[in-house]
N, C-alpha and C positions, 0 to 999 in steps of 0.2 A: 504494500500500500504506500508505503514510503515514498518507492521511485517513483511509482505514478503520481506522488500531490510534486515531485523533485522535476517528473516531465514535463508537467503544468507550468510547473513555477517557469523550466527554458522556455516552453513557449511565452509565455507571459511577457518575459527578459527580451526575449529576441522580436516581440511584436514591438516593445517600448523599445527596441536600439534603431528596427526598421523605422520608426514614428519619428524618432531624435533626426537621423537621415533624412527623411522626407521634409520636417520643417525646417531642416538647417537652410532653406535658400530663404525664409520667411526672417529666419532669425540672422543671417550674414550679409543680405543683402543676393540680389538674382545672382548677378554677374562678379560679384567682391572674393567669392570664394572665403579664407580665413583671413579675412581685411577687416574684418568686424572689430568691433569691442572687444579690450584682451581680456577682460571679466569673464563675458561673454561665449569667448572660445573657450578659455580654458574652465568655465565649468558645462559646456557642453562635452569637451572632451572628456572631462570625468565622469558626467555620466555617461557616457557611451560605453568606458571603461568600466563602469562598474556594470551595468548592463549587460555585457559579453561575459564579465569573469566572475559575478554573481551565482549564473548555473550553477559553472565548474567547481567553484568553491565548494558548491552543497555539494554536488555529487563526488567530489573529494572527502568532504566532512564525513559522507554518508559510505562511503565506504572504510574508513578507520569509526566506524562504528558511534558515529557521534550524532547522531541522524536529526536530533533536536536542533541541533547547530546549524546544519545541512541548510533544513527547510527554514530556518530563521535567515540564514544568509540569503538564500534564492526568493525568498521571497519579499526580501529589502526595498530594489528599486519600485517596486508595484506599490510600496505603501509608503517610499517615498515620492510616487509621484500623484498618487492621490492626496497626500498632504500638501503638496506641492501646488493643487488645485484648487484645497480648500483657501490658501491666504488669498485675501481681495486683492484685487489689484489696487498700485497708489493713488491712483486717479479719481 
């Protein structure tokens, strides 16, 4: 049961890294490429980062037997980017 909430959790990971991808032209600008804001890039890169190596972490954790860990790990970026949603905007 494990691996299956651990397979959920990569797709989960890999729909929000595909999503980070798709708005990066919304958020760098069409044509700037990483000409954007260095705030900007560099926390888009880190999440992208943590996004990709979120899975592997769990399914790392979950094979030295630590499996609570696992799924806490993998399932990080989802409940940080629902929190993520929750703050208003400044405007």
């Amino acid at each position: 049961m494990t691996k299956v909430v651990l397979a959920l959790a990569a797709f989960v990971d890999l729909g929000l890294a595909a999503l980070l991808i798709g708005i990066s032209g919304f958020i760098f600008g069409a044509h700037e490429g990483m000409n954007g804001e260095p705030w900007a890039v560099a926390a888009w890169t880190a999440a992208l980062i943590v996004c990709l190596a979120a899975p592997i972490a769990g399914f790392i954790l979950n094979s030295r037997k630590q499996s609570g860990a696992g799924l806490i790990v993998a399932w990080l970026p989802p409940a940080g980017a629902l929190l993520a949603m929750a703050i208003p905007p400044p405007y």
